[in-house]
mmCIF file of the N, C-alpha and C atoms, coordinates in Angstrom:
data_MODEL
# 
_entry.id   MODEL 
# 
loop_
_atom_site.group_PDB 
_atom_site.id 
_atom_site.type_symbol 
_atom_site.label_atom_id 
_atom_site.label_alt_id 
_atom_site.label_comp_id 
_atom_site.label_asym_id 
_atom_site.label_entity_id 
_atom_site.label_seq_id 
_atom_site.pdbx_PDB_ins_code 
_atom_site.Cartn_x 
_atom_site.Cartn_y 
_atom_site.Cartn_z 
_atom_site.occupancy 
_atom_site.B_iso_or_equiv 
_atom_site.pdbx_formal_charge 
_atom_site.auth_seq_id 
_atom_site.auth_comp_id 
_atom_site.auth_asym_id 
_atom_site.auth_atom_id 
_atom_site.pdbx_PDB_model_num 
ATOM 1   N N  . UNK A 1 1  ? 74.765  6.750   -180.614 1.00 0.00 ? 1  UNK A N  1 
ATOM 2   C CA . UNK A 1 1  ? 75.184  5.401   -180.919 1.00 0.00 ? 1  UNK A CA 1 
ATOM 3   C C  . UNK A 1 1  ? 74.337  4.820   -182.044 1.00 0.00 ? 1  UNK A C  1 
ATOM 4   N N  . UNK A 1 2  ? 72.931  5.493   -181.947 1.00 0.00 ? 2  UNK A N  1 
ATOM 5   C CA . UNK A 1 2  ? 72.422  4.819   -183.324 1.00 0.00 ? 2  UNK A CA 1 
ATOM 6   C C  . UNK A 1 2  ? 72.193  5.439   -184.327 1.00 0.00 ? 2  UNK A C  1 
ATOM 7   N N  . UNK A 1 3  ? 73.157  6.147   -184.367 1.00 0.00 ? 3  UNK A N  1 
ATOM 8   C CA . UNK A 1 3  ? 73.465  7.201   -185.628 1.00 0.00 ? 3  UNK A CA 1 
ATOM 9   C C  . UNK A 1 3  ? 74.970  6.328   -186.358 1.00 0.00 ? 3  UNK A C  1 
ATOM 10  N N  . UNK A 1 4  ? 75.037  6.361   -185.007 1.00 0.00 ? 4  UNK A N  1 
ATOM 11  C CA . UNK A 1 4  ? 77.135  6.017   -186.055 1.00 0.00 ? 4  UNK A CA 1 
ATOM 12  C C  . UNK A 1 4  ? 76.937  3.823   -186.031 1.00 0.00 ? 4  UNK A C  1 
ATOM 13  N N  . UNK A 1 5  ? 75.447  3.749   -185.349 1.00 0.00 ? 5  UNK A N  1 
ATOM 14  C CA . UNK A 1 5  ? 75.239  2.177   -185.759 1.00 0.00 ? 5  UNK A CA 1 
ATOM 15  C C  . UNK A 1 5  ? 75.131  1.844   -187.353 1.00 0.00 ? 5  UNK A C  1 
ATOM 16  N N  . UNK A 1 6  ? 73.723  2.948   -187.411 1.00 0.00 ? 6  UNK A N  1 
ATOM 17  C CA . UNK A 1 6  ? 73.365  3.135   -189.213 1.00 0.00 ? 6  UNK A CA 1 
ATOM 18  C C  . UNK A 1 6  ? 74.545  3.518   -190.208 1.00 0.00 ? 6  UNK A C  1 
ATOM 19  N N  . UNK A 1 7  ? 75.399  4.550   -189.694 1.00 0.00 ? 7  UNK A N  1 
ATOM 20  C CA . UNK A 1 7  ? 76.467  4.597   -190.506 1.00 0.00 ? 7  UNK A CA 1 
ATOM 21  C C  . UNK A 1 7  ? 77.502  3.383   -191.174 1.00 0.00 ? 7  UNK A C  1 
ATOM 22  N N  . UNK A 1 8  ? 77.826  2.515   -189.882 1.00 0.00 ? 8  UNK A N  1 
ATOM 23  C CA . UNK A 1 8  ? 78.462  1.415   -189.935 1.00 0.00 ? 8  UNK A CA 1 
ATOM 24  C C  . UNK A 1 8  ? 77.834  0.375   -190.818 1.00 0.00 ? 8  UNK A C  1 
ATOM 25  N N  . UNK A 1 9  ? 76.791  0.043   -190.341 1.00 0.00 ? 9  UNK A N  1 
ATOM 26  C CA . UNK A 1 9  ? 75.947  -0.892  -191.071 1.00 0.00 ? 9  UNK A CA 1 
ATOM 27  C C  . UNK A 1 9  ? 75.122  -0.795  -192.197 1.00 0.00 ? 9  UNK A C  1 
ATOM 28  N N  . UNK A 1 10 ? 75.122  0.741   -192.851 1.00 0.00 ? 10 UNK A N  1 
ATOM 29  C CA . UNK A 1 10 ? 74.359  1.164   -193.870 1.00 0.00 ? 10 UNK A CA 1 
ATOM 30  C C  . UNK A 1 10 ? 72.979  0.723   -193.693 1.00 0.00 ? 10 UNK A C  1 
ATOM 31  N N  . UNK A 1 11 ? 72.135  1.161   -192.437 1.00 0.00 ? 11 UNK A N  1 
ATOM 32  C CA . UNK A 1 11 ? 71.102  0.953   -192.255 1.00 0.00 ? 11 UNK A CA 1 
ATOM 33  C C  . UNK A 1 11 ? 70.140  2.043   -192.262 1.00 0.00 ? 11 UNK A C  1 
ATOM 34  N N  . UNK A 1 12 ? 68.696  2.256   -193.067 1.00 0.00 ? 12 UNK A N  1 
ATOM 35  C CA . UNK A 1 12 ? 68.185  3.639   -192.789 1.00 0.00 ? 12 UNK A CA 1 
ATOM 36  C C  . UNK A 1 12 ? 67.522  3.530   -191.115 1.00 0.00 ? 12 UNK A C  1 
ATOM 37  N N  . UNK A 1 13 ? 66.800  4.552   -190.859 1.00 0.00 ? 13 UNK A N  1 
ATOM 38  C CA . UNK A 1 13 ? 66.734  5.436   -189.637 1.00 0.00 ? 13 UNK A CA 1 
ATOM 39  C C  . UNK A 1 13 ? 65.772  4.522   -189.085 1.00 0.00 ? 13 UNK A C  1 
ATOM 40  N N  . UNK A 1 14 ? 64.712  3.460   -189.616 1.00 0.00 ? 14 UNK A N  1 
ATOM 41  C CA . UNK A 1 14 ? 63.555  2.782   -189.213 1.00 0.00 ? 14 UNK A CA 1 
ATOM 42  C C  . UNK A 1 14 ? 63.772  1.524   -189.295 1.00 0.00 ? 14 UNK A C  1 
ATOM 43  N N  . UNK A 1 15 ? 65.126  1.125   -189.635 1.00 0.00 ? 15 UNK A N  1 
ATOM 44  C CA . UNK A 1 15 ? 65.221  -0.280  -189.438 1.00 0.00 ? 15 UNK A CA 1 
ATOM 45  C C  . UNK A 1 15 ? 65.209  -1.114  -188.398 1.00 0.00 ? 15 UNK A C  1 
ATOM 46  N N  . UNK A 1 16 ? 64.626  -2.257  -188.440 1.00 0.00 ? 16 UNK A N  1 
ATOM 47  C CA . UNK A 1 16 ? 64.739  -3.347  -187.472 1.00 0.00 ? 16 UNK A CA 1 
ATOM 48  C C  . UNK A 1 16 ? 65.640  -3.539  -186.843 1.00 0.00 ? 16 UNK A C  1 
ATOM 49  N N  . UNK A 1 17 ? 65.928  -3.677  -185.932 1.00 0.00 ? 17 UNK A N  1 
ATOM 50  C CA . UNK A 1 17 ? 67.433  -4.441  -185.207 1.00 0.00 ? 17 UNK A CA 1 
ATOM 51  C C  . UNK A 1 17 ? 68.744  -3.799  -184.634 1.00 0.00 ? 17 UNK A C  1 
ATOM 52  N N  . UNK A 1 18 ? 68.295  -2.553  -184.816 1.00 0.00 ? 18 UNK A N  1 
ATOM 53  C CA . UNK A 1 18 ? 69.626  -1.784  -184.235 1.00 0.00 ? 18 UNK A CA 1 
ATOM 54  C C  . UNK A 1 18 ? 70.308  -2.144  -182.863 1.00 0.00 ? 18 UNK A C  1 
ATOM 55  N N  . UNK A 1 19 ? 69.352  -2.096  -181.817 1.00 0.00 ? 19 UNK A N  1 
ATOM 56  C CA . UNK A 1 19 ? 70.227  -2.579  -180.721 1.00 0.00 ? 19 UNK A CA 1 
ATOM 57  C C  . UNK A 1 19 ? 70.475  -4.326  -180.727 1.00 0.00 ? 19 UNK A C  1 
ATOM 58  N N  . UNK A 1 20 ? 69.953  -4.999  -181.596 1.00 0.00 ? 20 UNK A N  1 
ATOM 59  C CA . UNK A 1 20 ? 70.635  -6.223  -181.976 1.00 0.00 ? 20 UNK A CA 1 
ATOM 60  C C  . UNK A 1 20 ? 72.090  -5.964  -182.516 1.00 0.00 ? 20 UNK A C  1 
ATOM 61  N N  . UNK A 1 21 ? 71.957  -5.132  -183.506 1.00 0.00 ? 21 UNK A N  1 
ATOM 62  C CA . UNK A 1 21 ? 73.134  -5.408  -184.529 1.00 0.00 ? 21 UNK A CA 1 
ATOM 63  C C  . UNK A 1 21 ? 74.492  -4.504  -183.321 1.00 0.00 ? 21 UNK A C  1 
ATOM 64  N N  . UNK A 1 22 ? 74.366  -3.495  -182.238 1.00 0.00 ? 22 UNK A N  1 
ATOM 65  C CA . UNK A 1 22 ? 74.715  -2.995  -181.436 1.00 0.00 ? 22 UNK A CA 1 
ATOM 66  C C  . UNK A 1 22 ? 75.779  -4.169  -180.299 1.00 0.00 ? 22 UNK A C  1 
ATOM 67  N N  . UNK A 1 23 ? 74.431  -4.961  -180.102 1.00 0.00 ? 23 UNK A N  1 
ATOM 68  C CA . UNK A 1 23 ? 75.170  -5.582  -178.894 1.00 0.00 ? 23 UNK A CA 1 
ATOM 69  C C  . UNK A 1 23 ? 75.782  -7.108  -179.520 1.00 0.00 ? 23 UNK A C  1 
ATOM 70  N N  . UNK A 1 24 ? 75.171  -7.649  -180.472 1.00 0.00 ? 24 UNK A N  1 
ATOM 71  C CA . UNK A 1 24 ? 75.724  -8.966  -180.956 1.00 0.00 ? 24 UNK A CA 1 
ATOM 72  C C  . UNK A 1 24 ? 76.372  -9.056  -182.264 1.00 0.00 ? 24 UNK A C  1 
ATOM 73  N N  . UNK A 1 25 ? 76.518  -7.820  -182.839 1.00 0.00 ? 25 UNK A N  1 
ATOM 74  C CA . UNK A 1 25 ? 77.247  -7.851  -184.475 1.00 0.00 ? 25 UNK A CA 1 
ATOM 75  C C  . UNK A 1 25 ? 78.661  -6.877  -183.844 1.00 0.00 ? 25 UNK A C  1 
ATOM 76  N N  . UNK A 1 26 ? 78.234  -5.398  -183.360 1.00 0.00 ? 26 UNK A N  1 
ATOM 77  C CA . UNK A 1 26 ? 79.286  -4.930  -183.115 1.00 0.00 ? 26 UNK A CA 1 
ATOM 78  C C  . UNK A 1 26 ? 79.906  -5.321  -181.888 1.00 0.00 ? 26 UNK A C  1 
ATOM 79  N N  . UNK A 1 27 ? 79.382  -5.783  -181.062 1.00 0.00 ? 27 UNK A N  1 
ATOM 80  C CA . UNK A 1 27 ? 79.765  -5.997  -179.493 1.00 0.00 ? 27 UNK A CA 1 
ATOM 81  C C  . UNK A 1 27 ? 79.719  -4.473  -178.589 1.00 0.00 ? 27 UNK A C  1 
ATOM 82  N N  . UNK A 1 28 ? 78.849  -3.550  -178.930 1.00 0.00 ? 28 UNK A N  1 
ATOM 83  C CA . UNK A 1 28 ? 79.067  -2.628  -178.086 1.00 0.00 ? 28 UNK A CA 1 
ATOM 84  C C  . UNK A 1 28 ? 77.981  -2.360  -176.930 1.00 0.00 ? 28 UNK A C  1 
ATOM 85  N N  . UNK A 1 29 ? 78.497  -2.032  -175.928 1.00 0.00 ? 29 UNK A N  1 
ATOM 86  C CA . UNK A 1 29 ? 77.477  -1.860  -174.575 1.00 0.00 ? 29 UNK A CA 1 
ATOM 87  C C  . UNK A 1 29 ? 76.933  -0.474  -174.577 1.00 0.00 ? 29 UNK A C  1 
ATOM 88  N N  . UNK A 1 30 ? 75.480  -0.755  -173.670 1.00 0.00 ? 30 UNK A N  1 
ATOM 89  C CA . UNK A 1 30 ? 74.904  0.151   -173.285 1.00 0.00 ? 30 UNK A CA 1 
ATOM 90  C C  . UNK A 1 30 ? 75.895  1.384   -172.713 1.00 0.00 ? 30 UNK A C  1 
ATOM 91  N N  . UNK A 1 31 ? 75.572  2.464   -172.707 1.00 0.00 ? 31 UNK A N  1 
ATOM 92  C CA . UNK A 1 31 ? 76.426  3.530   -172.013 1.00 0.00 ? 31 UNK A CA 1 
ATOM 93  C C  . UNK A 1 31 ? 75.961  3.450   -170.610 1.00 0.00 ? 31 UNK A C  1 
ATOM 94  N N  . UNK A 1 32 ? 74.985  3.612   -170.547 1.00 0.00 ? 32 UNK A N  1 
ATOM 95  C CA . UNK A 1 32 ? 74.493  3.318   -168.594 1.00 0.00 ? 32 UNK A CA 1 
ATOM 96  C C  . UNK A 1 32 ? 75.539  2.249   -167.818 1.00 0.00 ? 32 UNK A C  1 
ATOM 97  N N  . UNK A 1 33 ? 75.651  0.906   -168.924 1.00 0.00 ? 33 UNK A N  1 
ATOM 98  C CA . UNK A 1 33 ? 76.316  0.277   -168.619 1.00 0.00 ? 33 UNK A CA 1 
ATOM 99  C C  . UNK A 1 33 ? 77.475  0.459   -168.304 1.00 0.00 ? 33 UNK A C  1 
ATOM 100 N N  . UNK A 1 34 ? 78.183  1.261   -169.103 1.00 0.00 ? 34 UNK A N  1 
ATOM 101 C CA . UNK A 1 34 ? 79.632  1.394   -169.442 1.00 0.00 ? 34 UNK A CA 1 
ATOM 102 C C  . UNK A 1 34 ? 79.969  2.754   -168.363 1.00 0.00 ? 34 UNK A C  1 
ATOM 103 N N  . UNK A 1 35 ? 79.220  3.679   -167.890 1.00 0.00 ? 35 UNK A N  1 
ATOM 104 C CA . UNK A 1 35 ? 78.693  4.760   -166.486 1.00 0.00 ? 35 UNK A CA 1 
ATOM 105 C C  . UNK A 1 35 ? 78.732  4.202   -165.225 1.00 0.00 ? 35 UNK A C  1 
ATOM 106 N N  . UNK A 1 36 ? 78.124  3.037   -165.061 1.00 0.00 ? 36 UNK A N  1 
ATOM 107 C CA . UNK A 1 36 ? 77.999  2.384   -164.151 1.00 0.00 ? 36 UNK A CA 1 
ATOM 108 C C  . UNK A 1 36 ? 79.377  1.757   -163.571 1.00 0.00 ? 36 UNK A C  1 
ATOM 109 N N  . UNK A 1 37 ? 79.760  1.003   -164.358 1.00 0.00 ? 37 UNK A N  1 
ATOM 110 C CA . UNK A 1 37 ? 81.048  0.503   -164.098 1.00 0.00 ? 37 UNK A CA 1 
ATOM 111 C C  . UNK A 1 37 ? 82.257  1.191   -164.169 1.00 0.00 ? 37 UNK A C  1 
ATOM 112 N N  . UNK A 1 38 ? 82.165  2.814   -164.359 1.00 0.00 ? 38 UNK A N  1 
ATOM 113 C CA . UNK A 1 38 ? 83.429  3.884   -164.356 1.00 0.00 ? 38 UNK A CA 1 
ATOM 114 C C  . UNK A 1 38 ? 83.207  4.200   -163.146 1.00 0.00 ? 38 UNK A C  1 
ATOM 115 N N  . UNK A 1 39 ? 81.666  4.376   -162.576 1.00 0.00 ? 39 UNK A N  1 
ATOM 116 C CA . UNK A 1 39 ? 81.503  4.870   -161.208 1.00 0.00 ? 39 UNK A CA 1 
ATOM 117 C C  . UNK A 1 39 ? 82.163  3.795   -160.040 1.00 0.00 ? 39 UNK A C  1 
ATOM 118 N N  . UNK A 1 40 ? 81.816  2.408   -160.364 1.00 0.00 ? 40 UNK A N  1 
ATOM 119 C CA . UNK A 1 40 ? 82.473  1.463   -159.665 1.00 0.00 ? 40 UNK A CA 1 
ATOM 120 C C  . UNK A 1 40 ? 83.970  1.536   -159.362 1.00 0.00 ? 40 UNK A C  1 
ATOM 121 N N  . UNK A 1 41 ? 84.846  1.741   -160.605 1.00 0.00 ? 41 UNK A N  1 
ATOM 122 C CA . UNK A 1 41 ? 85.965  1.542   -160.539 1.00 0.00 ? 41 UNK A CA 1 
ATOM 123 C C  . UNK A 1 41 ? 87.153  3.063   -159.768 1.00 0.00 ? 41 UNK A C  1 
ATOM 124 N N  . UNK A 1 42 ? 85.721  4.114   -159.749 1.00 0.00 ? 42 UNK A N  1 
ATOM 125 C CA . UNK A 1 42 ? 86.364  5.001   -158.931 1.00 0.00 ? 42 UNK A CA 1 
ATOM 126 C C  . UNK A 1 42 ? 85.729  5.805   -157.968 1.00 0.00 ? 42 UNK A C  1 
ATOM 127 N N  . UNK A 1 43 ? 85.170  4.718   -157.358 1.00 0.00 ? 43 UNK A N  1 
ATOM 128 C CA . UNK A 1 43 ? 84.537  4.721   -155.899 1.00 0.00 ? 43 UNK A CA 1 
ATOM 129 C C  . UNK A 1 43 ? 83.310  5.333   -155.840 1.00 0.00 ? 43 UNK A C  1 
ATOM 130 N N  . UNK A 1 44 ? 82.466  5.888   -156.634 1.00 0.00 ? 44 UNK A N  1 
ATOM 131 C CA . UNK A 1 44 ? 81.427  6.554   -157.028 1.00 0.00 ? 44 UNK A CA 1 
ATOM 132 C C  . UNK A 1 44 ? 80.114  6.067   -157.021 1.00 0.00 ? 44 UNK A C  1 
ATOM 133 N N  . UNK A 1 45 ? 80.297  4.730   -157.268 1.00 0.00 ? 45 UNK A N  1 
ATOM 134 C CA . UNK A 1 45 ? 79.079  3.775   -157.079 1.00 0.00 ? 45 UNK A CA 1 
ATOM 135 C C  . UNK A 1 45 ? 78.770  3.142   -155.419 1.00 0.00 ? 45 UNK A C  1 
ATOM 136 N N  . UNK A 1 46 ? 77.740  2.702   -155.122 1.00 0.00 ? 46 UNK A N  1 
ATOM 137 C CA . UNK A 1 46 ? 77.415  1.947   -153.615 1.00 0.00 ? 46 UNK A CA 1 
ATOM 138 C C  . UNK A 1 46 ? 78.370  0.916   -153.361 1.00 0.00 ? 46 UNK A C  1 
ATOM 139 N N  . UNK A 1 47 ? 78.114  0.932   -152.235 1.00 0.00 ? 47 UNK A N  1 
ATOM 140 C CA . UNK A 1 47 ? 79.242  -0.256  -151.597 1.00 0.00 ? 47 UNK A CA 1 
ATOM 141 C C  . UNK A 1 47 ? 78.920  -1.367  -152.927 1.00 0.00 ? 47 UNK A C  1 
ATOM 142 N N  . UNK A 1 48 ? 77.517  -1.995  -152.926 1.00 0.00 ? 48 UNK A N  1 
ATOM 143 C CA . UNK A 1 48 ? 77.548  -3.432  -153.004 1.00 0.00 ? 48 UNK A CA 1 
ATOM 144 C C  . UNK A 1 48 ? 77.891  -3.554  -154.302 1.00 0.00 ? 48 UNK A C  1 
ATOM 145 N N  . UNK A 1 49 ? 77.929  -2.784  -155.086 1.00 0.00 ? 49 UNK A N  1 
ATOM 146 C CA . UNK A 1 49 ? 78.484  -2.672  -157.094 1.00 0.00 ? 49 UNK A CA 1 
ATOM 147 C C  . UNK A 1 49 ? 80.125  -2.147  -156.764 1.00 0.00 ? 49 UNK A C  1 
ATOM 148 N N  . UNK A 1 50 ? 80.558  -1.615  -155.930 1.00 0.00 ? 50 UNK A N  1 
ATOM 149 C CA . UNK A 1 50 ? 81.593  -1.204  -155.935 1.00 0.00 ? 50 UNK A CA 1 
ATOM 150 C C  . UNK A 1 50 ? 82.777  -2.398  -155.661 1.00 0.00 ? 50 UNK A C  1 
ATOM 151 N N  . UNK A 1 51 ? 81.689  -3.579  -154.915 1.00 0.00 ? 51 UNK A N  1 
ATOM 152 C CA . UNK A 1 51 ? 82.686  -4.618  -154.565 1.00 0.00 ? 51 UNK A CA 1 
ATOM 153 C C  . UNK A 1 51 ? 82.962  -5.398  -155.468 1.00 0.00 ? 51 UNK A C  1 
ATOM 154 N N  . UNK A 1 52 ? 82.040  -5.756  -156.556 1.00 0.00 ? 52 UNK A N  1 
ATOM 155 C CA . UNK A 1 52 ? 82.005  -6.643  -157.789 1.00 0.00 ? 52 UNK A CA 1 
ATOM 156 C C  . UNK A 1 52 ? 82.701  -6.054  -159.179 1.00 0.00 ? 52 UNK A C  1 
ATOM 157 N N  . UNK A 1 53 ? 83.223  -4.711  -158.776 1.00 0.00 ? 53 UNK A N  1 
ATOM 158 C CA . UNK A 1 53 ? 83.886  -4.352  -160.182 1.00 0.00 ? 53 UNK A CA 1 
ATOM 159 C C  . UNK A 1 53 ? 85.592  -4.345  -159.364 1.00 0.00 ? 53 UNK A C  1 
ATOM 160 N N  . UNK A 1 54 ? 86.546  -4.809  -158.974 1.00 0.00 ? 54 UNK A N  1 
ATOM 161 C CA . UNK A 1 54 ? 87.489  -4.445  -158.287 1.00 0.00 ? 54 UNK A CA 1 
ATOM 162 C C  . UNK A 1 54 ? 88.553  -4.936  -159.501 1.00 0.00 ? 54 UNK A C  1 
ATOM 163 N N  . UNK A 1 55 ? 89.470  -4.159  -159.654 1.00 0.00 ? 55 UNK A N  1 
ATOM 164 C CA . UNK A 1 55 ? 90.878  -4.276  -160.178 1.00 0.00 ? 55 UNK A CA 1 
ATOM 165 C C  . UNK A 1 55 ? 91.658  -5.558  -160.021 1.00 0.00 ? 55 UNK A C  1 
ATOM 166 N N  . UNK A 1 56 ? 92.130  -5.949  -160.502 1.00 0.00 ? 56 UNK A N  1 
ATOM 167 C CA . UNK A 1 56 ? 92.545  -7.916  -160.584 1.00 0.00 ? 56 UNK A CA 1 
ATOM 168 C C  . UNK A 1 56 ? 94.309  -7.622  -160.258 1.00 0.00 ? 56 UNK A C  1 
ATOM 169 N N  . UNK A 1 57 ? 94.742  -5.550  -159.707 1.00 0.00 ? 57 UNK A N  1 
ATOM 170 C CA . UNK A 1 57 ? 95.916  -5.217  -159.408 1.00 0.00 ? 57 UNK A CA 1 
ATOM 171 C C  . UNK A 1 57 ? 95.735  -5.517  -157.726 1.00 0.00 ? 57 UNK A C  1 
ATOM 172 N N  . UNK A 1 58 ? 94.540  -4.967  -157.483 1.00 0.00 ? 58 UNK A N  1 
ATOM 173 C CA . UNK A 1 58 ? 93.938  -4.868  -155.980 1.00 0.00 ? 58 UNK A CA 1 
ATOM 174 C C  . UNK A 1 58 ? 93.907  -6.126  -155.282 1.00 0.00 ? 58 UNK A C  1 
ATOM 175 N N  . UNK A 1 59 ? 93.847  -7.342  -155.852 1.00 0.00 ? 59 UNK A N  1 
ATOM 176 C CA . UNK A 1 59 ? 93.504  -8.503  -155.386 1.00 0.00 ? 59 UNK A CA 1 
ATOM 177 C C  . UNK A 1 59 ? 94.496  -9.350  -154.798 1.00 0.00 ? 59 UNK A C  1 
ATOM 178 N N  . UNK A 1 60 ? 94.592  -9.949  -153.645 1.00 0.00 ? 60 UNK A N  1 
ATOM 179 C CA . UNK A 1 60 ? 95.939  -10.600 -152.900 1.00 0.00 ? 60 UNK A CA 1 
ATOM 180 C C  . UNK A 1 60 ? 96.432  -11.447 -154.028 1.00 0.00 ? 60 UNK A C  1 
ATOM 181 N N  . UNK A 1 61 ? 97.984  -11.583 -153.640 1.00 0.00 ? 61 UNK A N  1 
ATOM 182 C CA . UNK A 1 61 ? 97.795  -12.747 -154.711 1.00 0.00 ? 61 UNK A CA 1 
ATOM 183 C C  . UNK A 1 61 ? 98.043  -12.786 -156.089 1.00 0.00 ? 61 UNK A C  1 
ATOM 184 N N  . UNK A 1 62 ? 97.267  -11.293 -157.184 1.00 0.00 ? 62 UNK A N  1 
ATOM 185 C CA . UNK A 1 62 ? 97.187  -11.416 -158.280 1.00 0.00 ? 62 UNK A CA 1 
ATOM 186 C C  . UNK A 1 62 ? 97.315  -10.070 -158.868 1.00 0.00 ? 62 UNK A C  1 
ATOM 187 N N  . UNK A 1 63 ? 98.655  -9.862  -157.816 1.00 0.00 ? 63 UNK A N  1 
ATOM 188 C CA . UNK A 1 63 ? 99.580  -8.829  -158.351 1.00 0.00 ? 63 UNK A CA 1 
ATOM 189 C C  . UNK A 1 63 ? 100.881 -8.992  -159.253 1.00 0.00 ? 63 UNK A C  1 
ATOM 190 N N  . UNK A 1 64 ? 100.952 -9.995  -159.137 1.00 0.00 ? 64 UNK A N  1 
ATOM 191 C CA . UNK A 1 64 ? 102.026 -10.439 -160.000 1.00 0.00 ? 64 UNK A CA 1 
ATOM 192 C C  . UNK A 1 64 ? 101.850 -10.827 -161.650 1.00 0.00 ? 64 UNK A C  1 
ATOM 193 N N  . UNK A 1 65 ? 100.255 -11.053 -161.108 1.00 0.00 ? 65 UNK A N  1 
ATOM 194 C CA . UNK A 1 65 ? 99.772  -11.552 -162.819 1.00 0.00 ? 65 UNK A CA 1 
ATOM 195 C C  . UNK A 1 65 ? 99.751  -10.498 -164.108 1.00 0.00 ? 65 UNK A C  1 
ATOM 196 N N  . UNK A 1 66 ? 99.838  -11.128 -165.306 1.00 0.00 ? 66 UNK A N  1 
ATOM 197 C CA . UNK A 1 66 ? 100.289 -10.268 -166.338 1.00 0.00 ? 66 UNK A CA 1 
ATOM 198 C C  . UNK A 1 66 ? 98.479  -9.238  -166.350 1.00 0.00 ? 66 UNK A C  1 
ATOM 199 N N  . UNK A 1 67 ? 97.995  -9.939  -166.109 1.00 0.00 ? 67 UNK A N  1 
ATOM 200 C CA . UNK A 1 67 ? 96.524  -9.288  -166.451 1.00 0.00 ? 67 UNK A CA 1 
ATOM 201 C C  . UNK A 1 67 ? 96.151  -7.875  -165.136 1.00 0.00 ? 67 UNK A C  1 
ATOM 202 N N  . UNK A 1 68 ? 97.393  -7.701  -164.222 1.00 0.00 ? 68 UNK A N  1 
ATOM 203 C CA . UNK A 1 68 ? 97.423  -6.866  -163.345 1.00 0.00 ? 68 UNK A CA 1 
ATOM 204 C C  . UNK A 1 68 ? 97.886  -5.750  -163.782 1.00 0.00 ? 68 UNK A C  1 
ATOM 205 N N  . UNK A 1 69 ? 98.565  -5.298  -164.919 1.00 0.00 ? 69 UNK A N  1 
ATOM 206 C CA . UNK A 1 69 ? 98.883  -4.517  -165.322 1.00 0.00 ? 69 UNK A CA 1 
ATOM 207 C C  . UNK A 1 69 ? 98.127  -3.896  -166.721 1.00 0.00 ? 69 UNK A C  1 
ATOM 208 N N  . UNK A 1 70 ? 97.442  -4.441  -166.931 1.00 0.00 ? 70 UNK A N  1 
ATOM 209 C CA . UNK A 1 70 ? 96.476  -3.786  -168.558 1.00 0.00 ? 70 UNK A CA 1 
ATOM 210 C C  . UNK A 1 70 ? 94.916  -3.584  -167.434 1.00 0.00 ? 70 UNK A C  1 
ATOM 211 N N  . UNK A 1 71 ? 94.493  -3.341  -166.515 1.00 0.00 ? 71 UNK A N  1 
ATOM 212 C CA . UNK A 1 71 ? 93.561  -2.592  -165.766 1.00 0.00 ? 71 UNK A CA 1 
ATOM 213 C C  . UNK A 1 71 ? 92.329  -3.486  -165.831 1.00 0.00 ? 71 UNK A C  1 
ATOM 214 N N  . UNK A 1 72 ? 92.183  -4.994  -165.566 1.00 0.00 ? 72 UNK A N  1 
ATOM 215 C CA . UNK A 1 72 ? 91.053  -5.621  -166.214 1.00 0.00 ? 72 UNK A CA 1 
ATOM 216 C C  . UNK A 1 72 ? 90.782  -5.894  -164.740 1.00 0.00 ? 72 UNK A C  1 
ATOM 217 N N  . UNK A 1 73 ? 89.493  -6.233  -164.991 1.00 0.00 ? 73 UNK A N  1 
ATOM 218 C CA . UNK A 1 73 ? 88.634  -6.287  -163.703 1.00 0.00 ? 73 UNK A CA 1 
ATOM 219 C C  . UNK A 1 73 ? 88.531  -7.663  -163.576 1.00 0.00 ? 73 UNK A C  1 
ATOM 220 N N  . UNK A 1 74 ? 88.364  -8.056  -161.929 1.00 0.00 ? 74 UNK A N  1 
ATOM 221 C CA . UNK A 1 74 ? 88.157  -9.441  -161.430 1.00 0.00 ? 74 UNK A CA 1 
ATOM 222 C C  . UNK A 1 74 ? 86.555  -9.565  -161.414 1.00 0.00 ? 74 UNK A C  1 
ATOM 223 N N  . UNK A 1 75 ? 86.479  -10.797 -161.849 1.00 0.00 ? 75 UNK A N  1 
ATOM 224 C CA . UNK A 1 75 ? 84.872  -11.135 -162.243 1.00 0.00 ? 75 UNK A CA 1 
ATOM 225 C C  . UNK A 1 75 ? 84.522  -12.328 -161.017 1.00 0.00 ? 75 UNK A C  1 
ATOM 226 N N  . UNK A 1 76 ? 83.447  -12.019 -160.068 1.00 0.00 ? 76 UNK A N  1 
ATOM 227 C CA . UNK A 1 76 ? 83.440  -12.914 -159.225 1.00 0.00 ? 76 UNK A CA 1 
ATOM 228 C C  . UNK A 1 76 ? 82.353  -14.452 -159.129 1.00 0.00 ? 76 UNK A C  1 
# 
């Protein structure tokens, strides 16, 4: 990621700010992060992370909603 950061941003290898320019210029997340929450969404993670990432298809109620069908998660 901070190879194809420098690429993007034409930055050399010792510059300042990479995981700045990462999380608040490009908007991209940690991978642990982005691991974490694949494990959640397919049962892989502990109960108590597994309950906070749930499908917004799964949820009473908010199956009908348009946002039930593009796979986005309910934020509690």
């Amino acid at each position: 990621m901070n190879a194809a950061t420098r690429l993007i941003t034409n930055t050399w290898n010792f510059d300042c700010g990479l995981k700045y320019m990462q999380r608040h210029v490009l908007h991209w997340l940690d991978i642990s992060l982005c691991v974490t929450v694949y494990k959640c969404v397919h049962g892989m993670a502990p109960g108590y992370l597994s309950e906070l990432c749930r499908p917004v298809s799964a949820l009473q109620g908010c199956r009908h909603l348009r946002s039930a069908g593009h796979a986005h998660l309910d934020f509690p």
